[in-house]
C-alpha positions as CSV (number, residue, x, y, z in Angstrom):
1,X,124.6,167.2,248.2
2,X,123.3,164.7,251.1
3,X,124.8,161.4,251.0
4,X,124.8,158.1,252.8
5,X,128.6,156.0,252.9
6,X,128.2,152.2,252.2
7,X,130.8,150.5,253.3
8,X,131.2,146.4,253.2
9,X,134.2,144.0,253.6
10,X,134.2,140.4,254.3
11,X,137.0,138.8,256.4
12,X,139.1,136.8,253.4
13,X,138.8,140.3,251.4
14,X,140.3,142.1,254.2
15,X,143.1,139.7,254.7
16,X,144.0,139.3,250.8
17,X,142.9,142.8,249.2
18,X,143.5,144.8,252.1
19,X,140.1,146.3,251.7
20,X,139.7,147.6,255.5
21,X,136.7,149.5,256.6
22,X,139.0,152.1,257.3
23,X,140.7,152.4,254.1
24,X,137.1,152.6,252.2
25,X,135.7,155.4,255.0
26,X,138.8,157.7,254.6
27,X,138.7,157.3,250.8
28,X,134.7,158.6,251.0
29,X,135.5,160.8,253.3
30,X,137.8,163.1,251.5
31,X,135.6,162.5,248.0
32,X,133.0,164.1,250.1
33,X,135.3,166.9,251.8
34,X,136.7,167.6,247.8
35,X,132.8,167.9,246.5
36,X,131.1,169.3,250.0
37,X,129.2,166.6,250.2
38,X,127.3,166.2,253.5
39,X,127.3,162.9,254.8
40,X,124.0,161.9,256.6
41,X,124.8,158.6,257.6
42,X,127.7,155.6,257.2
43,X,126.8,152.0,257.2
44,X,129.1,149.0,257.6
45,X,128.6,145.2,256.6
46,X,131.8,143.9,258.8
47,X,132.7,140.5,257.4
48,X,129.5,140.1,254.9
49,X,129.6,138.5,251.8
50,X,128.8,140.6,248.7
51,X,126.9,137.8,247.6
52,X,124.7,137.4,250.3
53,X,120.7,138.4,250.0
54,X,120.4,142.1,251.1
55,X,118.2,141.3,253.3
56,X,121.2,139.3,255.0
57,X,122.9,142.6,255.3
58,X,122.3,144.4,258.8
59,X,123.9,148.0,257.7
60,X,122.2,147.9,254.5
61,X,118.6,147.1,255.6
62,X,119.6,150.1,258.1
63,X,120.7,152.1,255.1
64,X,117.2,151.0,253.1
65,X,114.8,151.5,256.3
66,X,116.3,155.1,256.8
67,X,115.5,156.2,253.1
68,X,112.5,157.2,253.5
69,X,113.2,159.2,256.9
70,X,116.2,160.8,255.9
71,X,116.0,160.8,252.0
72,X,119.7,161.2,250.6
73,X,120.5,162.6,247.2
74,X,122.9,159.7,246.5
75,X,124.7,157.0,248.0
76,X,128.2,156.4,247.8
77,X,131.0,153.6,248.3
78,X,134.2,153.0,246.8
79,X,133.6,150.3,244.0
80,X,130.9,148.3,242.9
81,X,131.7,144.9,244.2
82,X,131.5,146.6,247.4
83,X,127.6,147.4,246.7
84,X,126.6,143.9,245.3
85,X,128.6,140.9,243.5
86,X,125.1,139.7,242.9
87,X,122.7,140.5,240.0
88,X,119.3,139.3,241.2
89,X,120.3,141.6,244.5
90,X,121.4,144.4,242.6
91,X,118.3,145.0,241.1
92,X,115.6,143.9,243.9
93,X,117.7,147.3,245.9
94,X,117.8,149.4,242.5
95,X,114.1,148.8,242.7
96,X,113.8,150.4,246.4
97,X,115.9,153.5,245.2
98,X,114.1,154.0,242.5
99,X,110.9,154.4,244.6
100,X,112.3,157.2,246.4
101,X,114.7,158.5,243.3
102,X,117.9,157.9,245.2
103,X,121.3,157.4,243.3
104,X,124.1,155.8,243.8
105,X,127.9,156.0,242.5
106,X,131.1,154.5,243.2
107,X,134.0,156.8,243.6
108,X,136.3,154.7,241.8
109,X,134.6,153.5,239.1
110,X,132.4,155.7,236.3
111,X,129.2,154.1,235.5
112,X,126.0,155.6,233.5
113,X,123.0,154.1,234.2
114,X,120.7,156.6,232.0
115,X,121.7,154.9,229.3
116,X,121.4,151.3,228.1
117,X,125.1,150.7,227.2
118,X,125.8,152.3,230.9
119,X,123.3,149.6,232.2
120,X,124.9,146.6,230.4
121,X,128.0,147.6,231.5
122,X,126.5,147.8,235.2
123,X,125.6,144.1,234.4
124,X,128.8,143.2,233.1
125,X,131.1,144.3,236.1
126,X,128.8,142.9,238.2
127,X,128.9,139.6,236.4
128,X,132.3,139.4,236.7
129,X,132.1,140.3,240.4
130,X,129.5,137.1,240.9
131,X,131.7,135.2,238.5
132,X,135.0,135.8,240.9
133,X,132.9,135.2,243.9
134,X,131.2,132.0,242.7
135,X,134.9,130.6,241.9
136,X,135.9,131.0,245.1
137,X,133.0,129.8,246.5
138,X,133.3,126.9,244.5
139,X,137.5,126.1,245.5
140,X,136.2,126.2,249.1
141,X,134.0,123.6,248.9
142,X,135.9,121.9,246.9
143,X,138.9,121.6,250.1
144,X,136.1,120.8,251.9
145,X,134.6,118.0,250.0
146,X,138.5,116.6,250.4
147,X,138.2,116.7,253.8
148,X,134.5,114.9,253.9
149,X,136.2,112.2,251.9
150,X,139.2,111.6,254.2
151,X,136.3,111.0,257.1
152,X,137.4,114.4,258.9
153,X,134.9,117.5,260.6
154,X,134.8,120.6,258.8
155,X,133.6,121.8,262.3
156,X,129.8,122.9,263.8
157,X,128.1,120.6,266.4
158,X,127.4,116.7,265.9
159,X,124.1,115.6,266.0
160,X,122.8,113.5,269.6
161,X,124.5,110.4,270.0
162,X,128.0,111.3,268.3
163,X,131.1,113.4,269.4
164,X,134.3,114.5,268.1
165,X,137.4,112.6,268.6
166,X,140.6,113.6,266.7
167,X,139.1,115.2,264.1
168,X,136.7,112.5,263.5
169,X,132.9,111.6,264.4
170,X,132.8,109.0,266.8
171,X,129.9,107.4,269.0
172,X,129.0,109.3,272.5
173,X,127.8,107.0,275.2
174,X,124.4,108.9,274.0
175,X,124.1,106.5,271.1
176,X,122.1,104.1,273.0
177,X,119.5,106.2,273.7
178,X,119.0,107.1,270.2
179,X,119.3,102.6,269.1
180,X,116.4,102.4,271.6
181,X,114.6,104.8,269.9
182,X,114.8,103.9,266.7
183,X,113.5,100.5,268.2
184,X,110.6,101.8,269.6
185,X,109.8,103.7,267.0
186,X,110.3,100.5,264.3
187,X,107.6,98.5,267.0
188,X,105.0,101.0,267.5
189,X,105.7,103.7,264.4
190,X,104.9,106.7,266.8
191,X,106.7,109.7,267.3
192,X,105.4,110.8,269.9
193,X,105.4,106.8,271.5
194,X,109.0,106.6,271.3
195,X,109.7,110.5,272.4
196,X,108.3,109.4,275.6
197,X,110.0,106.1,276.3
198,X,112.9,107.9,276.0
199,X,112.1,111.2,278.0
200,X,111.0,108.9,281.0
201,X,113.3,106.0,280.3
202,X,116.4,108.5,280.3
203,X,115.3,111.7,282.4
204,X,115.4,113.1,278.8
205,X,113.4,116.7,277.5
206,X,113.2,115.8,273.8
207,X,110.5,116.6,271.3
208,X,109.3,114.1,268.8
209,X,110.3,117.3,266.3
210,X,113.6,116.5,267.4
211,X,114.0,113.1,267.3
212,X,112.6,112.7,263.8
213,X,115.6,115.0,262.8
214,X,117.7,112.9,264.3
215,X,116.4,109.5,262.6
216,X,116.9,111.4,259.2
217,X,120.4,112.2,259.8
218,X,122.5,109.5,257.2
219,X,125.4,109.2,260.1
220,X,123.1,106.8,261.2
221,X,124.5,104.7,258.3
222,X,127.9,106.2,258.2
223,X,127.1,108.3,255.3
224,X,127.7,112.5,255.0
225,X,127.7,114.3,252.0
226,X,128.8,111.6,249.4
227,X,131.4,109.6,251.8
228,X,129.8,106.2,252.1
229,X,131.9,105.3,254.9
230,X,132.8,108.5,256.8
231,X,132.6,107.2,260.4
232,X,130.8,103.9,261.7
233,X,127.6,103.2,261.6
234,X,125.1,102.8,263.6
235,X,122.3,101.2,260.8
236,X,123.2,99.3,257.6
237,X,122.0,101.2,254.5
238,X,118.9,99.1,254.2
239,X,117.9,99.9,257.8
240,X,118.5,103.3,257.0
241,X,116.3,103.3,253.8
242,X,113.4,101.0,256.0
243,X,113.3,103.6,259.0
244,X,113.0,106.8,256.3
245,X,110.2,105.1,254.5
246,X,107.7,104.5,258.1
247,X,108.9,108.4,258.7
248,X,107.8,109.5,255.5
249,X,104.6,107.0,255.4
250,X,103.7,108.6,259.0
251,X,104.7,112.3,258.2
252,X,102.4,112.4,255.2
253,X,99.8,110.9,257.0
254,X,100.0,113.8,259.7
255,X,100.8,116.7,257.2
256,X,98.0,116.9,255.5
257,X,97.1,120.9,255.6
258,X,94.3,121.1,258.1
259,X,92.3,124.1,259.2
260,X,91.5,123.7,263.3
261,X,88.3,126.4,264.1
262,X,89.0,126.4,267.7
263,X,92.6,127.0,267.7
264,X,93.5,128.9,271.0
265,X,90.2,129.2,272.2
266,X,89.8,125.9,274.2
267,X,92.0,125.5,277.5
268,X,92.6,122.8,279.4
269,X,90.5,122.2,282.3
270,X,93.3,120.9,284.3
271,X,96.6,122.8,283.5
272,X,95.1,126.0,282.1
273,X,96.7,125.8,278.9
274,X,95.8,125.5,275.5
275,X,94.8,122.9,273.7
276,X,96.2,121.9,270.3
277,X,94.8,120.5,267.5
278,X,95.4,117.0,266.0
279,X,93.9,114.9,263.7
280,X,94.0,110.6,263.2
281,X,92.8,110.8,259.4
282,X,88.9,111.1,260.4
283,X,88.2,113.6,262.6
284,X,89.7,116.7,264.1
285,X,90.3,117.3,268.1
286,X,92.1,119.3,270.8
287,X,94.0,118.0,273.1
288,X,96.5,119.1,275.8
289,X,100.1,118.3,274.7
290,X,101.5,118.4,278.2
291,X,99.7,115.2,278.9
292,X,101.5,113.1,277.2
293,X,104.9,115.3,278.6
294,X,103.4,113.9,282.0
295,X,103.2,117.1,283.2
296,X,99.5,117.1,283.3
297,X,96.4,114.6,283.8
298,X,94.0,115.9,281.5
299,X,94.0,112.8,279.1
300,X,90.8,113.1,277.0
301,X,90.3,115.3,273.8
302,X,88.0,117.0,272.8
303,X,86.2,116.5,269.6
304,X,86.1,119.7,266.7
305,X,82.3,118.4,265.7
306,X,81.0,117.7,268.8
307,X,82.1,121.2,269.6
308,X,80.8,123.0,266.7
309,X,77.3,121.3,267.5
310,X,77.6,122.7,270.9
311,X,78.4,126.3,269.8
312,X,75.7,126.1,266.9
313,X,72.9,124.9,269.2
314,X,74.0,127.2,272.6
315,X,75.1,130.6,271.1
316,X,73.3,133.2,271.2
317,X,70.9,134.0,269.0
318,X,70.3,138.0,269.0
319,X,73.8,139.4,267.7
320,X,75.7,140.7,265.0
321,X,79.2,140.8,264.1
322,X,81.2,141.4,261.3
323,X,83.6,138.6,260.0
324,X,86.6,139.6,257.6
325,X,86.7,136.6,255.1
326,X,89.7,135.5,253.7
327,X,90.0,135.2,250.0
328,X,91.0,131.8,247.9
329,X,95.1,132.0,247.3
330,X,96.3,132.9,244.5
331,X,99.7,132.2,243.1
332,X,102.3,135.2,243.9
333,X,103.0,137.5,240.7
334,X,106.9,138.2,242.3
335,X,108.8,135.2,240.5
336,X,107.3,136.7,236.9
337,X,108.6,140.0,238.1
338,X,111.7,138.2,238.6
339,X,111.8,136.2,235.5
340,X,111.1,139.8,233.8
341,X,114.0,141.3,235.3
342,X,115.9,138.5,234.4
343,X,115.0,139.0,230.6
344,X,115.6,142.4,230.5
345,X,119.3,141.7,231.7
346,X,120.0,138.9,229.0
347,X,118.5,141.5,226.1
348,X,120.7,144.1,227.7
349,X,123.6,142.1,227.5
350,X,122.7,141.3,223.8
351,X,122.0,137.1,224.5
352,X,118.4,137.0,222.5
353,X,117.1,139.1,219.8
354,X,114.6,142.0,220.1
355,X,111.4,140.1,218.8
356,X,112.3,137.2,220.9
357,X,112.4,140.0,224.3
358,X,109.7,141.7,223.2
359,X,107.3,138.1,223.0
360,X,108.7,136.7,226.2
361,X,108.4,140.4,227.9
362,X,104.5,140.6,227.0
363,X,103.5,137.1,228.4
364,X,105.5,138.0,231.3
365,X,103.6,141.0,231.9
366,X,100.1,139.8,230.9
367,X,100.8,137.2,233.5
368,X,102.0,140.1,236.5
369,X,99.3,142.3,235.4
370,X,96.6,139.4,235.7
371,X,98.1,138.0,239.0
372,X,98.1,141.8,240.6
373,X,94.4,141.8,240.4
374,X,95.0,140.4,244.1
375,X,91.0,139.7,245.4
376,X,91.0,141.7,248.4
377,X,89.4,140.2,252.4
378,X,85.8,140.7,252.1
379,X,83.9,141.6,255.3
380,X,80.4,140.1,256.0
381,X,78.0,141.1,258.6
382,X,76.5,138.3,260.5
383,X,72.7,139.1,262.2
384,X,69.6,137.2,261.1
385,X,70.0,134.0,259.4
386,X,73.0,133.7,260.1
387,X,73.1,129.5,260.5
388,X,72.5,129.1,256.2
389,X,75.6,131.6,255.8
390,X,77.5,130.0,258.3
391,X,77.7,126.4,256.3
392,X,78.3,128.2,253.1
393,X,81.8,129.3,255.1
394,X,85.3,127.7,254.1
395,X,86.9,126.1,257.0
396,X,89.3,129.3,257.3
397,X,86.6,131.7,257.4
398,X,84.6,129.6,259.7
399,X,87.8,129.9,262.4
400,X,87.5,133.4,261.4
401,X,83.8,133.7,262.5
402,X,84.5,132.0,265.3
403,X,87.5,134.2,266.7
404,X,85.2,137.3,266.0
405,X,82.4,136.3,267.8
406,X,83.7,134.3,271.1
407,X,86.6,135.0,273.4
408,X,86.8,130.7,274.4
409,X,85.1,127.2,275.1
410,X,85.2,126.1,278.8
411,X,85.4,122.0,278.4
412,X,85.0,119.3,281.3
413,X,87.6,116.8,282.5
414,X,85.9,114.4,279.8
415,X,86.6,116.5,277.0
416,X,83.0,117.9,276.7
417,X,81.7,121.4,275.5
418,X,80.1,122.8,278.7
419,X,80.5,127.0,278.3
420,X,80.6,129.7,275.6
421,X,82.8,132.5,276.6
422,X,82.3,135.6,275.5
């Protein structure tokens, strides 16, 4: 028989249990010597959680990727806990085997999973493995949460403008730089404003991406996770509260999902690079981002109408090209898949009666079924006529249209339309 050896240890297991690497590869090595097994490949996940999303797992998205090249009759590893100590997991990578009929079986365990009392037991070890791993989760952070409340650093980085002194977060000479910008920003409410006061004022390389994260951070008040006072502060509390409520005024404002048709296709006339799109609550333009990092001149934009007017009167009349149009979304059918996998557990492991499964399980699947019915990208050919179709377009498929017809837009100094590129 061809196998594949899992093999998966975390650091505190290896310490405590004395569940090596080593001890789990010679134990599957002579179960595979006793039954002439031939092994095709070994994996090891070296200091990885059991809980952890598989997708988390380097040697077992190797092991999962090389399925289909190498197809294995089985897969083998010592116990359980050392596959998954995770339900949900467990059964998103059952789901992969059984697309390519591949078992599995721990050496020193005996599960069936042919039969339904095999697969509720399955559930129940592994329950108890999630359970065990959740508890000692949960006494972690609850030696942490002591240490938060005496004011001392777990450890990591501190955020611009702090540094650690004895154990404790202190102000850096840094801090300020980030007072004056909070003060710029509170004056002029502009990200980007205050980014650049401070990037020239200090000799500084910031983004206003970056700076926003920092004026979010509740050190600023003397506040982490719960601790009120767990170092000084740089803001009271109502400060705090005034400077998060201009960010989230301004953010929303800027956030709005916004389709940009000439994405990538306009460069600057100065620098050469391209232009990005922004947008002041009225209209959409492009303009060169580098500008305002003074590391370019080019200080008009250029306007999204204006441009589509140009392209609409100028291009070419005598074509044809065929435009793959984007469907509406649709919502995704995977979290009823997951609910129904979820409900099949709990009626394995005899929490709700048969009628009450077998009503939950047929909305569920009415609702996958109906959500599969994915509408596929629809192509269009574009010849004669083609201006009506065009304003019939979403904003998305316009872009799209666009990109397939036209390789760029030359633009002047001024911010105006002057070339079609094709």
């Amino acid at each position: 028989m061809k196998v594949f050896l899992y093999l998966r240890v975390s650091s505190e297991e290896q310490v405590k249990h004395g569940y090596s690497l080593d001890a789990q590869y010679e134990a599957l090595k002579d179960f595979c010597e006793k039954n002439n097994h031939v092994v095709l490949g070994v994996y090891k996940d070296e200091g990885i959680s059991g809980r952890k999303p598989y997708t988390k797992r380097p040697a077992m998205m190797e092991l999962l990727n090389d399925l289909e090249k190498v197809r294995p009759d089985i897969i083998l590893f010592t116990k359980l806990d050392r596959w998954f100590r995770n339900i949900k997991e467990y059964y998103k990578v059952q789901d992969i085997l059984d697309k390519y009929k591949v078992d599995w079986k721990a050496i020193n365990e005996e599960y069936d999973t042919s039969t339904a009392s095999g697969r509720l037991y399955v559930n129940i070890k592994l329950s108890i493995a999630q359970d065990e791993a959740d508890r000692t989760s949960e006494r972690i952070k609850d030696v942490q949460q002591q240490l938060i409340m005496q004011g001392k650093v777990l450890g990591g980085t501190v955020p611009f403008g702090y540094r650690i002194e004895n154990k404790r977060v202190v102000f850096s000479d840094d801090i300020k730089i980030v007072k004056d910008a909070i003060d710029h920003y509170l004056m002029h409410q502009s990200a980007h404003a205050a980014t650049r006061h401070i990037n020239d004022l200090y000799g500084l390389s910031f983004n206003h991406t970056r700076l926003i994260k920092i004026f979010k951070n509740t050190l600023l008040k003397g506040e982490y996770k719960g601790n009120l006072n767990y170092c000084e502060p740089l803001l009271t509390p109502g400060e705090w509260d005034n400077l998060q409520e201009i960010i989230s005024r301004n953010v929303k404002h800027a956030s709005n999902k916004r389709t940009y048709l000439f994405t990538g296709l306009i460069k600057c006339p100065l620098c050469g690079r391209r232009m990005g799109g922004v947008c002041d609550g009225k209209s959409k333009r492009y303009r060169c981002a580098y500008h305002y990092m003074n590391d370019c001149n080019m200080s008009h934009c250029v306007s999204e109408k204006k441009t589509e007017r140009f392209l609409l009167d100028n291009i070419e009349e005598d074509f044809k090209v065929n435009v793959t149009l984007k469907p509406k979304k649709r919502e995704n059918p995977k979290k009823y898949r997951d609910r129904l996998k979820r409900l099949n557990n709990i009626y394995l492991m005899g929490n709700i009666s048969e009628s009450e499964y077998k009503k939950e399980a047929e909305i569920l699947q009415k609702k996958i079924a109906e959500l599969s019915k994915q509408e596929q990208p629809k192509t269009k050919s574009f010849e004669k006529g083609w201006k009506d179709l065009y304003e019939t377009l979403t904003e998305e498929n316009k872009r799209s249209f666009w990109r397939s017809l036209i390789k760029g837009i030359e633009v002047d100094e001024n911010g105006q339309p002057i070339k079609i590129l094709y």
